[in-house]
C-alpha positions as CSV (number, residue, x, y, z in Angstrom):
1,X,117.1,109.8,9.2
2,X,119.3,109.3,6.0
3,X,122.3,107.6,5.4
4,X,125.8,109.6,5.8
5,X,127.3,108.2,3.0
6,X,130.3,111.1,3.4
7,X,130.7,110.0,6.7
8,X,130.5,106.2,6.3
9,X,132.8,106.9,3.2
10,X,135.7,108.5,5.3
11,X,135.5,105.5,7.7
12,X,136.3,103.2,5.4
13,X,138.7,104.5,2.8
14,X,141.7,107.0,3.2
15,X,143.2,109.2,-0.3
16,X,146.6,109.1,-1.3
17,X,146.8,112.6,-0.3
18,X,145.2,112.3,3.1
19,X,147.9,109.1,3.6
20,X,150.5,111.7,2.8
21,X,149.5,114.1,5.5
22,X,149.2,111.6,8.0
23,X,152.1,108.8,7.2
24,X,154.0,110.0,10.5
25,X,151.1,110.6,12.6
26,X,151.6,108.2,16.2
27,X,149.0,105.1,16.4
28,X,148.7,105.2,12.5
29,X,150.1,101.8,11.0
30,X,150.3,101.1,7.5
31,X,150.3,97.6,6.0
32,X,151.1,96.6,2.4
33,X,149.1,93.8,1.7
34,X,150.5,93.1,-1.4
35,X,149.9,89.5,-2.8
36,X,148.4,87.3,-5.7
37,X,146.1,84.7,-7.1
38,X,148.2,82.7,-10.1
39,X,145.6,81.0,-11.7
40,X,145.5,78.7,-14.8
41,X,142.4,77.6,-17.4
42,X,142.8,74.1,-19.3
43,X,140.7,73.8,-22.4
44,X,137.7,71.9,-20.9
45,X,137.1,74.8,-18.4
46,X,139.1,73.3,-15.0
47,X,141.2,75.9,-13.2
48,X,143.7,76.0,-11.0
49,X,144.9,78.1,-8.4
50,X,148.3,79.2,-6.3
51,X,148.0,81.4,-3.3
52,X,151.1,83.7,-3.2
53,X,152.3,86.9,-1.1
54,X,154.7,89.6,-2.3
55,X,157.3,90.0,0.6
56,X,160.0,90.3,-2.3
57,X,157.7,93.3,-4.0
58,X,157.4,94.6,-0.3
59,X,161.8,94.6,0.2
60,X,162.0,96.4,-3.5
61,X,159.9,99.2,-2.2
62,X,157.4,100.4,-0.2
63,X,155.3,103.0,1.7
64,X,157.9,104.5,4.2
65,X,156.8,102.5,7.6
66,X,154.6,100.4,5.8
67,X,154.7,96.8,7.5
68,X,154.2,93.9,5.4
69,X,151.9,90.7,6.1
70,X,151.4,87.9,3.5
71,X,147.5,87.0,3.2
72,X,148.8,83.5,2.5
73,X,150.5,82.6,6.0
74,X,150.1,86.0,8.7
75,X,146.8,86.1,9.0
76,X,145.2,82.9,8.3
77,X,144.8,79.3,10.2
78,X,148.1,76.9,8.7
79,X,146.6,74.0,10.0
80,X,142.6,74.3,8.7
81,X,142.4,71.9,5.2
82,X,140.7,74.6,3.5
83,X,142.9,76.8,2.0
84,X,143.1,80.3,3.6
85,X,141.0,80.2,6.1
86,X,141.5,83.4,9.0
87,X,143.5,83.0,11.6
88,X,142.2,82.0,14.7
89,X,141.8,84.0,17.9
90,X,144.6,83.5,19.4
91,X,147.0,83.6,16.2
92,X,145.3,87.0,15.4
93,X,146.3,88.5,19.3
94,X,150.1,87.3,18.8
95,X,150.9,88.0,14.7
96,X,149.1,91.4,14.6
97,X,150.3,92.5,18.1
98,X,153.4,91.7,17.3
99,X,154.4,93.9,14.3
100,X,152.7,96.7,16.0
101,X,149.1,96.4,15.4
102,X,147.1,97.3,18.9
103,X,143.8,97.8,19.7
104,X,143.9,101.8,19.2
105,X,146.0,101.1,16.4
106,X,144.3,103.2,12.7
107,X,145.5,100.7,10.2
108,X,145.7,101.7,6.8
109,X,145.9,98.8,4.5
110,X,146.7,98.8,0.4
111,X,147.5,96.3,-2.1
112,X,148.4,96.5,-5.2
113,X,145.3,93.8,-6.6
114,X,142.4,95.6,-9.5
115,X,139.9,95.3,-6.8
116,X,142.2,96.2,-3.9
117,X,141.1,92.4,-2.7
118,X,143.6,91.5,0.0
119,X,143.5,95.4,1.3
120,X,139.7,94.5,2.1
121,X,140.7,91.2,3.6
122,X,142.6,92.6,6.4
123,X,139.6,95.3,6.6
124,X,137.1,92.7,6.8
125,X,139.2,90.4,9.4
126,X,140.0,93.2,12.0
127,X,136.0,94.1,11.7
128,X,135.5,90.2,12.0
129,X,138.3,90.2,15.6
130,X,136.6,93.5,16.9
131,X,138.7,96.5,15.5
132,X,137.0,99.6,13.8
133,X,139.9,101.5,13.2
134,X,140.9,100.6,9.5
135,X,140.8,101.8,6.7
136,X,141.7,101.0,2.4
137,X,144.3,103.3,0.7
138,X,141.3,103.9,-1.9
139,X,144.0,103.4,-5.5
140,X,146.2,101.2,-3.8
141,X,150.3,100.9,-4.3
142,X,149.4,102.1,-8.2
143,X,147.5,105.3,-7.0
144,X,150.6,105.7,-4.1
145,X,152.9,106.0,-7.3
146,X,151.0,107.7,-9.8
147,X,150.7,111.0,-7.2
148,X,154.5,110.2,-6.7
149,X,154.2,109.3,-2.9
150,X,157.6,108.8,-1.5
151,X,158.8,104.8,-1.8
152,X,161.3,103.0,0.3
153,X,163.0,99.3,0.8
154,X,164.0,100.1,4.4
155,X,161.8,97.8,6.6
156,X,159.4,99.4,9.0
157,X,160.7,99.4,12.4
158,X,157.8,96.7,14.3
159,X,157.4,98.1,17.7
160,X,155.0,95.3,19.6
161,X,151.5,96.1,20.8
162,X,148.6,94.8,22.4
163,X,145.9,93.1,20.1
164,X,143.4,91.6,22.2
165,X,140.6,90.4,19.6
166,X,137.1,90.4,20.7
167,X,135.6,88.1,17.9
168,X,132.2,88.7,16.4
169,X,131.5,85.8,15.4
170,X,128.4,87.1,12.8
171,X,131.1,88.1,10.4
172,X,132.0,84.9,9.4
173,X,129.6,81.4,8.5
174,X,130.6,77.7,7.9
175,X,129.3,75.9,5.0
176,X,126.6,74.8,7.6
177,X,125.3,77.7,8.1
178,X,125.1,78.7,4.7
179,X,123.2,75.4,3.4
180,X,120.6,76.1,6.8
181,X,120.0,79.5,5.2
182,X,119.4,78.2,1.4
183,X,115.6,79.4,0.3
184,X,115.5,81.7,3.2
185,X,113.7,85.2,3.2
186,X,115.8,86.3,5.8
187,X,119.4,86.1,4.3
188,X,120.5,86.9,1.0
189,X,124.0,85.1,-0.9
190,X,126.3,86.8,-3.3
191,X,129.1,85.5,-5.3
192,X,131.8,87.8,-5.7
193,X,133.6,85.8,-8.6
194,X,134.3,86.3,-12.3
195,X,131.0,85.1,-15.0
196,X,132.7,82.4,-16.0
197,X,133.0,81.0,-12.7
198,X,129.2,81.9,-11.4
199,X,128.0,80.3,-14.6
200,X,129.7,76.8,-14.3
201,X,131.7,77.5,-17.3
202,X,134.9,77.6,-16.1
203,X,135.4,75.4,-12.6
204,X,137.6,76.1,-10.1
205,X,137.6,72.8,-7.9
206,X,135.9,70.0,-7.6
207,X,132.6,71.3,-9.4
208,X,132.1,74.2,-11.2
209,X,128.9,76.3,-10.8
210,X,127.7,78.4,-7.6
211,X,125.2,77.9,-4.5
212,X,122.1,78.1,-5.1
213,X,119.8,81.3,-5.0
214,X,123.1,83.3,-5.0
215,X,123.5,86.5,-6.6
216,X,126.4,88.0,-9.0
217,X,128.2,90.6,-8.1
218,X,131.9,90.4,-9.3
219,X,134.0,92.8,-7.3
220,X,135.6,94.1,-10.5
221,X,132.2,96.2,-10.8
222,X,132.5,98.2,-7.7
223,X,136.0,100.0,-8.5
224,X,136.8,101.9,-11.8
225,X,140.0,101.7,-14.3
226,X,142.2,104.0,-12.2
227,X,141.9,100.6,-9.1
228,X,139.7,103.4,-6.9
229,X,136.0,102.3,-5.4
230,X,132.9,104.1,-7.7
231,X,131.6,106.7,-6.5
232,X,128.7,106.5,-4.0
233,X,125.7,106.9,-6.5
234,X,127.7,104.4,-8.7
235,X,127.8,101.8,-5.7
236,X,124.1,102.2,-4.8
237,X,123.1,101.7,-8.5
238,X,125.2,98.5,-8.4
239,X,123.9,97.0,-5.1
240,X,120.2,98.3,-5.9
241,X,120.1,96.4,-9.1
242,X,120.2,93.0,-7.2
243,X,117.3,94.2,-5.2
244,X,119.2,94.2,-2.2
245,X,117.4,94.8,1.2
246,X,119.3,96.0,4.2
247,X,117.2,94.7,6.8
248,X,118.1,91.3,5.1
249,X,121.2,89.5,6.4
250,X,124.1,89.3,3.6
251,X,126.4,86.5,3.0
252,X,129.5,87.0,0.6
253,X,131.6,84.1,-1.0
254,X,134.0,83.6,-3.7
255,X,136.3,81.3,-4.0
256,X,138.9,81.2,-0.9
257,X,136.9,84.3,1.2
258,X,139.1,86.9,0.1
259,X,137.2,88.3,-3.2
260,X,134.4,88.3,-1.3
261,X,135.8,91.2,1.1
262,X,135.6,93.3,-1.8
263,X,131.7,93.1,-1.7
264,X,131.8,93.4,1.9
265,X,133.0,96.3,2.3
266,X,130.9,98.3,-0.2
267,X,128.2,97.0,1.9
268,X,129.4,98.5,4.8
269,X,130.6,101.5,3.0
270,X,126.8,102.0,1.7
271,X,125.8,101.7,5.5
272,X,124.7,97.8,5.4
273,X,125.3,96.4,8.6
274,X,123.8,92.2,8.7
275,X,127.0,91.0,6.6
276,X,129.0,87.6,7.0
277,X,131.9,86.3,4.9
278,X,131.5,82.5,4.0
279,X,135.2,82.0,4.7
280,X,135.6,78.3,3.1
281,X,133.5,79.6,-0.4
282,X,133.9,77.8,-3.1
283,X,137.4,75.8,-2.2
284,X,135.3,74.3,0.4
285,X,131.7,74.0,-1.0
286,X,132.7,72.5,-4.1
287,X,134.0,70.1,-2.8
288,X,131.4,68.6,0.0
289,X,129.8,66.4,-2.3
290,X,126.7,66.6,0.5
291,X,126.0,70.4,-0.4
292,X,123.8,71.3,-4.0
293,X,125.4,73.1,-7.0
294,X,123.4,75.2,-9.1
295,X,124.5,75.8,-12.8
């Protein structure tokens, strides 16, 4: 039997217009995810990085009900040293339950990021604690406003719910893991960062370059000038180029986890169902002088 890519399609991304229809609908929760990477290049090729949310963006305006959590501090563990790094188990059950995300909960998440990258975060961390029932805003905030979907500053009213995560743990490797699967037949590796970064030319961290055997696939290939996900033929042509094989486990990294969402959730939109998240990536890997750098 075939792939339903219609089907698999609808279960991962939601239109503008469908969003529309549905805004008031009971158990539907919205969440802008709006946030950003500030990064700066010095001349011989070091980079630097800042980790910020958009709460102020959130207060100027939003999707009517929308609730807001910042990718920097709501969903991720404070105290790990590596820097954005999801939330535990426990964390997860109290900050999602309580602005209103349950377990029957359909969450619709958007951002207002090119490749819709901390949309696909939350995505990829409910999958990780258990919960089916989300979805992207395929366009994001830009695609809300360009069909002239209504806007608000008027904070969502955050009724509590139960969020009781049930972890699969699959979804997301250590840097252990990922140097105990280097060579392997059975498990693939793709970086989601820019070329500059796979290649070693620019470095973000300690050392530039990538893990070995990894392949490239920047996340900036997979959605198109209007910040909406290719179409499926264009997605399959993109994956199927690296040779791909879906019986073959799938590990994604980038540089903090988040990036590497992106790739994720293609995957999963193109029916691929072996798929981890190496969480720590490169702000953790370049830095363990005890794990190999390929250039």
């Amino acid at each position: 039997m075939g792939v339903d890519y219609e089907t698999l399609r609808g279960e991962h991304l939601v239109d503008v217009e469908w969003l529309k229809r549905h805004l008031a609908e009971p158990g539907v929760v919205v969440v802008d995810m709006r946030g950003e990477v500030k990064t700066s290049t010095a001349a011989d090729g070091t980079q630097s990085a800042v980790y910020a949310g958009c709460r102020a963006s959130y207060e100027a305006g939003h999707i009517p009900d929308a609730i807001y959590l910042d990718w920097t501090r709501d969903i991720v563990n404070l105290d790990d040293p590596v820097p954005a790094q999801a939330a535990t188990p426990e964390q997860l059950g109290e900050r999602l339950g309580r602005v209103g995300i349950g377990n029957d909960s359909l969450v619709i998440a958007y951002d207002d990021h090119p490749a819709s990258q901390f949309a696909t975060r939350l995505w990829w961390l409910l999958r990780y604690a258990g919960q089916d029932r989300v979805r992207v805003l395929d366009g994001g905030w830009s695609g809300w406003l360009a069909a002239d979907g209504p806007v608000t500053p008027e904070p969502a009213p955050m009724i509590p719910a139960v969020f009781t995560p049930e972890m699969r743990p699959e979804w997301r490797v250590t840097a252990e893991e990922v140097a105990a699967q280097l060579g392997s037949e059975r498990c693939m590796l793709i970086d989601a960062r820019d070329a500059a970064q796979y290649s070693g030319r620019v470095a973000r961290g300690v050392r530039g370059g990538r893990v070995p055997g990894a392949l490239h696939l920047p996340r900036e290939a997979l959605l198109d000038d209007s910040r909406r996900f290719l179409d499926t033929d264009a997605l399959l042509g993109a994956v199927e180029s690296l040779g791909l094989d879906p019986s073959r486990r799938v590990i994604a990294y980038c540089n903090g986890g988040v990036a590497a969402t992106v790739v994720l959730f293609v995957l999963s939109l193109l029916g691929y169902s072996n798929l981890s998240n190496y969480d720590g990536s490169w702000n953790e890997w370049s830095g363990r002088l005890d794990l190999p750098v390929e250039k």
